[in-house]
C-alpha positions in Angstrom: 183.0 141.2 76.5 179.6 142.3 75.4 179.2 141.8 71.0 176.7 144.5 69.5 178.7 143.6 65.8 175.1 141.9 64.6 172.9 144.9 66.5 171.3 147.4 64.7 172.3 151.4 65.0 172.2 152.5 67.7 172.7 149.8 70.1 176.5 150.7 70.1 176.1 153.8 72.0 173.6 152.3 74.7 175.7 149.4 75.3 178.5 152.4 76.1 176.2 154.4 78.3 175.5 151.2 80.8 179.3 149.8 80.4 181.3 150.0 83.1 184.9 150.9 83.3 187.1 148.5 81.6 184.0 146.5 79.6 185.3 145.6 76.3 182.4 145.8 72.9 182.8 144.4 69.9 181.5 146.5 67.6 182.5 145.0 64.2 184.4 141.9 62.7 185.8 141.5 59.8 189.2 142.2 57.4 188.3 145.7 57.9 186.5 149.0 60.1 183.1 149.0 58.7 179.5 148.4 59.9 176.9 150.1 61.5 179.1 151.4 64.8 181.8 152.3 63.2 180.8 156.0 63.2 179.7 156.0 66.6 182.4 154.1 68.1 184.7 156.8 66.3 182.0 159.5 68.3 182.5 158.3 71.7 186.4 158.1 71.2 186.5 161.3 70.5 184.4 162.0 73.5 186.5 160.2 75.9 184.4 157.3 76.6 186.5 154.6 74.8 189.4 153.4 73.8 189.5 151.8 70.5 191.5 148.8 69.5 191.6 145.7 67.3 192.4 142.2 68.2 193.3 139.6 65.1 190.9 136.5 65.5 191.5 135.0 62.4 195.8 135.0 60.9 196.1 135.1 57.1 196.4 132.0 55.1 197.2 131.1 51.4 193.6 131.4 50.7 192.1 133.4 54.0 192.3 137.4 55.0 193.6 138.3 58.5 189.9 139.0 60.1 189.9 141.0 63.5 187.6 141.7 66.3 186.8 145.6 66.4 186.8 146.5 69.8 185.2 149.7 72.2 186.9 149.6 75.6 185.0 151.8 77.9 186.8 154.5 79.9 
């Protein structure tokens, strides 16, 4: 699993180009989508490099929101 979450722009996309089939990236964590990949993690979906999917990491509590792991997995 490689993380580029903390990366800056771009780094999303080059992490894609030397993954290898399978390789999952974490491109964001949190309660929701957002960060600096999101839009290029949409890109290469739509280009057939990756699949995208989310994985909860942290369950909802009386006081905590659900967080998940936003996740790249290369085609």
């Amino acid at each position: 699993m490689i993380d580029v979450s903390k990366e800056k722009k771009g780094a999303f996309l080059e992490t894609v180009k030397g993954a290898q089939k399978g390789d999952w990236i974490i491109y964001w964590v949190g309660e929701f989508c957002s960060g600096v990949h999101r839009n290029d993690a949409v890109l290469a979906e739509t280009n057939g490099l990756v699949s995208l999917v989310q994985k909860r990491v942290v369950k909802a509590g009386n006081s905590e929101k659900s967080k998940f792991q936003y996740i790249a997995q290369r085609r």
